[in-house]
C-alpha positions in Angstrom: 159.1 120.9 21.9 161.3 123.2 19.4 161.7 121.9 16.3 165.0 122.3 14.3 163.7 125.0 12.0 162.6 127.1 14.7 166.5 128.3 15.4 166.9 128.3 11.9 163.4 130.9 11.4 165.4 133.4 14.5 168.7 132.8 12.6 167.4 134.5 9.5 165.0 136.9 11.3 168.6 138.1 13.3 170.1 138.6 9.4 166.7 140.4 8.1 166.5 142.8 11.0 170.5 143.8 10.8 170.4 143.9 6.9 167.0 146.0 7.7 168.8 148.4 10.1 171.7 148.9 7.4 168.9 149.7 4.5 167.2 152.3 6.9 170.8 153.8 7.7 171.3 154.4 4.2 167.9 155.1 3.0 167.8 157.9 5.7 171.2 159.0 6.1 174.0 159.3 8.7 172.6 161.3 11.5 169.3 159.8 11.8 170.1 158.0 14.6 166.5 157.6 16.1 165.5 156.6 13.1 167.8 153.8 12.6 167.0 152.6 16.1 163.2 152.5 15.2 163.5 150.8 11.9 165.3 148.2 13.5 163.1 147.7 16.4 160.0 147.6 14.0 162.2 145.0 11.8 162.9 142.6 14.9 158.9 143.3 16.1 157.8 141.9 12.3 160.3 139.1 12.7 159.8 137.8 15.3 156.2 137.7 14.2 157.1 136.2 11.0 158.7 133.5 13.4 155.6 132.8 14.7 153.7 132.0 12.2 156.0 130.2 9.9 156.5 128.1 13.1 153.2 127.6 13.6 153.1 126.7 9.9 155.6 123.7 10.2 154.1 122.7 13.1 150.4 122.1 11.7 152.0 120.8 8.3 153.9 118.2 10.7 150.7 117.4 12.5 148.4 116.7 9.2 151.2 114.9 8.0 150.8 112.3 10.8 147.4 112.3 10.7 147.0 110.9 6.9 146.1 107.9 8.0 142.5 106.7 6.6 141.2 105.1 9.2 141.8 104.0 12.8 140.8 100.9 14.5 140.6 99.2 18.2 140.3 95.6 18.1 139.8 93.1 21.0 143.1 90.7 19.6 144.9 91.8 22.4 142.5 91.7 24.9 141.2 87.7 26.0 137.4 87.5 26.1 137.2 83.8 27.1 133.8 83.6 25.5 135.5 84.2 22.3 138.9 83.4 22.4 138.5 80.8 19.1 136.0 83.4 17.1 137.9 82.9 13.7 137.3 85.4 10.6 134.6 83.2 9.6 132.6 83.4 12.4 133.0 87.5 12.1 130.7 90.4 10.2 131.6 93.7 9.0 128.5 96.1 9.9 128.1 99.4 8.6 127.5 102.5 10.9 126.9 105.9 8.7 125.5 109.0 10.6 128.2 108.9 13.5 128.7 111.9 15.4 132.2 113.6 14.4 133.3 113.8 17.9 132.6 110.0 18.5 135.7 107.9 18.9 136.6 104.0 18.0 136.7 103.2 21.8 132.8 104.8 22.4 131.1 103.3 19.6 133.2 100.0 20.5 131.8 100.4 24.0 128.0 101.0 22.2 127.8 98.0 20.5 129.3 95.7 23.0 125.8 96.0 25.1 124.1 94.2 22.2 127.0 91.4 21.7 130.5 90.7 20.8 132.9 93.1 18.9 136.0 92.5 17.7 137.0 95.3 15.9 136.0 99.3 15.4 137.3 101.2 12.2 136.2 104.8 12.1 136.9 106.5 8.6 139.2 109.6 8.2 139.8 112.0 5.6 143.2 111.5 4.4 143.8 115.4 4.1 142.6 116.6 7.4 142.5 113.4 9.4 139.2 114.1 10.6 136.3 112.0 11.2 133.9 111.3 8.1 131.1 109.8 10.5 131.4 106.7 9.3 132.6 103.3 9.9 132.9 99.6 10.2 132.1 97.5 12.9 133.2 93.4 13.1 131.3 91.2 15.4 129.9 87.7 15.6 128.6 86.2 13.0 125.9 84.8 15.1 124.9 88.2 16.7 125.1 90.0 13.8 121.6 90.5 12.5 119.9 91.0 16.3 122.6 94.0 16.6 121.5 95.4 13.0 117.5 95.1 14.7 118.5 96.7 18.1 120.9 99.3 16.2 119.7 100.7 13.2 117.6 103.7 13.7 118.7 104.1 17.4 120.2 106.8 19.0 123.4 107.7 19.9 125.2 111.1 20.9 121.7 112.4 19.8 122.3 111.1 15.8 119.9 108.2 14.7 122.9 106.1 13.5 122.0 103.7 10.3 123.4 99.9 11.0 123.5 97.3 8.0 125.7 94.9 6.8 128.9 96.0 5.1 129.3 95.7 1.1 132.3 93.1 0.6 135.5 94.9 -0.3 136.2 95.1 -3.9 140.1 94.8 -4.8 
């Protein structure tokens, strides 16, 4: 997709390479006609370079810009598990899970813990900056299950890290 600067970056590239071609014309004179032709085409060349990677510029800025977000979550509220359809925030812990692997996502480690019990929710941290991955996160599930998945979890493997599961600290405001 082109973005609105993009026409803007060849618009001013056009003016630098003519203005360019007028500069060589009078640096070198009147009948340096191959010259002139040369100097332009080496001005267009560095433009349209310069295109490229201010383009390329705007287009990562863009992309960190949407990916500030601290954290990202998958939760089951919009899926129905008819075994806990009434599971209300008090029936619900917050684990910890520190030494992720980077490359996990909220969807595999949701899919980990759900072969030890119920989970309702997956938040993996993210550095605000780069939007990547800080390996780790926060994992709600039952209340009742809770401690068994801390026994079966913590210390165990996963993507070939030996994750560490414990309750979560309550939030201070």
């Amino acid at each position: 997709m082109v973005s609105v600067k993009t026409p803007l970056l060849f618009v001013a590239s056009v003016i630098l390479a003519v203005i360019g071609f007028y500069v060589a014309g009078l640096i070198f004179g009147e009948g340096s006609t191959s010259i002139e032709k040369s100097m332009f085409a080496v001005g267009v060349i560095l433009n349209a370079v310069l295109i490229f990677i201010l383009s390329s510029m705007t287009k990562s800025n863009a992309s960190a810009a949407s990916t500030s977000v601290t954290s990202s979550a998958i939760s089951n509220d919009d899926e129905h598990d008819d075994d806990h359809d009434d599971e209300s925030d008090e029936d619900v812990s917050t684990l910890y899970v520190g030494n992720l692997p980077y490359r996990a996502n909220e969807q595999i480690v949701k899919e980990h813990f759900e072969t030890f019990g119920y989970v309702r929710s997956v938040r993996l941290m993210k550095d605000k900056r780069t939007g990547k991955r800080k390996g780790f996160g926060f994992v709600e599930v039952s209340a009742q299950q809770a401690d068994s998945m801390i026994d079966k979890l913590n210390d165990s493997e996963f993507q070939e890290r030996t994750i560490k599961v414990r309750p979560a600290k309550d939030k201070v405001a």
